[in-house]
C-alpha positions in Angstrom: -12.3 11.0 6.4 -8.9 9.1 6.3 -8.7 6.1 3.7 -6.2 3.7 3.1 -5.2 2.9 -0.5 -3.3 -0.5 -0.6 -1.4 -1.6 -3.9 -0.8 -5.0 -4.2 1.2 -6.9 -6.5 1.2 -10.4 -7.8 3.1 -12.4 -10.1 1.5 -11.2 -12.9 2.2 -7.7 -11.8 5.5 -8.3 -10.6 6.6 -10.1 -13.8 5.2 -7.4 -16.2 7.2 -4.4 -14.1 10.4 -7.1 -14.4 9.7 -6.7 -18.2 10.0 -3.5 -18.0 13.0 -1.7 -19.5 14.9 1.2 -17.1 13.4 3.9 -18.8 10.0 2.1 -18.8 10.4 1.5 -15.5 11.6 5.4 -14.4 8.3 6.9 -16.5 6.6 4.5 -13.9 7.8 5.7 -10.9 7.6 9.6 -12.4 3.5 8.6 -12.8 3.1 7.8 -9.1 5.1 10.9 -8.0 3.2 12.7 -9.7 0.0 11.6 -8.2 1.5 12.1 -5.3 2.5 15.5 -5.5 -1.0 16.7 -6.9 -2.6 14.6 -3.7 0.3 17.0 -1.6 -1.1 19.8 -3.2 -4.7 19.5 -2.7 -3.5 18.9 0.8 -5.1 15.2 0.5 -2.2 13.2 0.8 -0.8 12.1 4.7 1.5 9.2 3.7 2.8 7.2 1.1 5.1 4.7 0.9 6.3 1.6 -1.4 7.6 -1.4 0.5 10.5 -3.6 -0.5 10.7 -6.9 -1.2 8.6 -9.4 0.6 12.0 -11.9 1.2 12.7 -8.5 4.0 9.9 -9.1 5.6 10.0 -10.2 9.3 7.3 -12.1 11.3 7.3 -10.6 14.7 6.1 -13.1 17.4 6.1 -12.9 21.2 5.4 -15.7 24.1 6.5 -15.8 27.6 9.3 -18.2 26.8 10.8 -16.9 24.5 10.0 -13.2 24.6 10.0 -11.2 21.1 11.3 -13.2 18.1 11.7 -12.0 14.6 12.3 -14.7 12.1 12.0 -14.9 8.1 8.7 -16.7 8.2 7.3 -18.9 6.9 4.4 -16.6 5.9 1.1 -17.4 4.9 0.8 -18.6 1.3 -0.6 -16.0 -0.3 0.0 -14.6 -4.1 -1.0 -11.2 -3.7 1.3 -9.2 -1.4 0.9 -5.6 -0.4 3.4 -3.2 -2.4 2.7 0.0 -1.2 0.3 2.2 0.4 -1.1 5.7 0.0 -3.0 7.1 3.0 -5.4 9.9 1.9 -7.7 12.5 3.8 -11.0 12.9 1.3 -13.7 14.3 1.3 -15.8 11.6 0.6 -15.0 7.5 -0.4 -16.2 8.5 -4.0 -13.1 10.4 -3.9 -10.8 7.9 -2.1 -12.0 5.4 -4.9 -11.5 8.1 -7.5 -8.0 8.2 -6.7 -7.3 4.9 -6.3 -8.5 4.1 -9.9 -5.5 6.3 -11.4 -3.2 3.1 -9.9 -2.3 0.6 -13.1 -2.6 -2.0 -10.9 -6.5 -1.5 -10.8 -6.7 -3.0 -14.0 -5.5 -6.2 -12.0 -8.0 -5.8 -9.1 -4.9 -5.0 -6.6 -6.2 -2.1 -5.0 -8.0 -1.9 -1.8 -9.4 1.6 -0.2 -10.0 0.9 3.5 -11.5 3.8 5.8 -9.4 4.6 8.8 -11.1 3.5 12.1 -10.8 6.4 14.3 -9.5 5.7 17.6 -11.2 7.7 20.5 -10.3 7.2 24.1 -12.9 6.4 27.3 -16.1 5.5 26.9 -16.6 5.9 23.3 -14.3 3.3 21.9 
């Protein structure tokens, strides 16, 4: 089954990675690689990604007046904001959440795993 592991940041998170130093932050990055390798190994691992900044975020709306409009916001107020993603073909959710403990930012309660609703076309949807 497909699950969706969402890291989210906040600005406790955000300002403790800030206080990082380079090589701090590099042996960071080198932790989630290799996660991400041994999930690519095991054949477990479909996508994962690390978004940028929230400020490059676009708010995509559409009427019949104005057609499509992106603008810069405003967004909701929110403090947590989604950071990356890892999406992961297990075996079982014990496994998803498994994984999804090895994230630092569990220790905030910024991770989510979400199953993958499985579109089917006709009658069965």
């Amino acid at each position: 089954m497909k699950y969706l592991i969402q890291i989210y940041s906040n600005p406790a998170s955000r300002a403790m990675w800030e206080s990082f130093s380079a090589e701090q932050q590099a042996e960071g990055y080198a932790y989630y690689q290799g996660i991400s390798d041994e999930l690519r190994s095991t054949g477990e691992l479909l996508a994962d990604e690390a978004l940028a900044d929230i400020s490059l975020a676009k708010r995509v709306t559409v009427s019949e007046d104005a057609g499509t409009v992106a603008s810069d916001g405003p967004f909701a107020e929110t403090k947590e904001l989604l950071a990356g993603f890892y999406l992961v073909d297990c075996e079982t959710e014990a496994r998803a959440i498994e994984i999804a403990g090895r994230f630092p930012e569990a220790e905030f309660g910024l991770i989510e795993v979400r199953p993958v609703l499985e579109m089917t076309s006709g009658a069965d949807v």
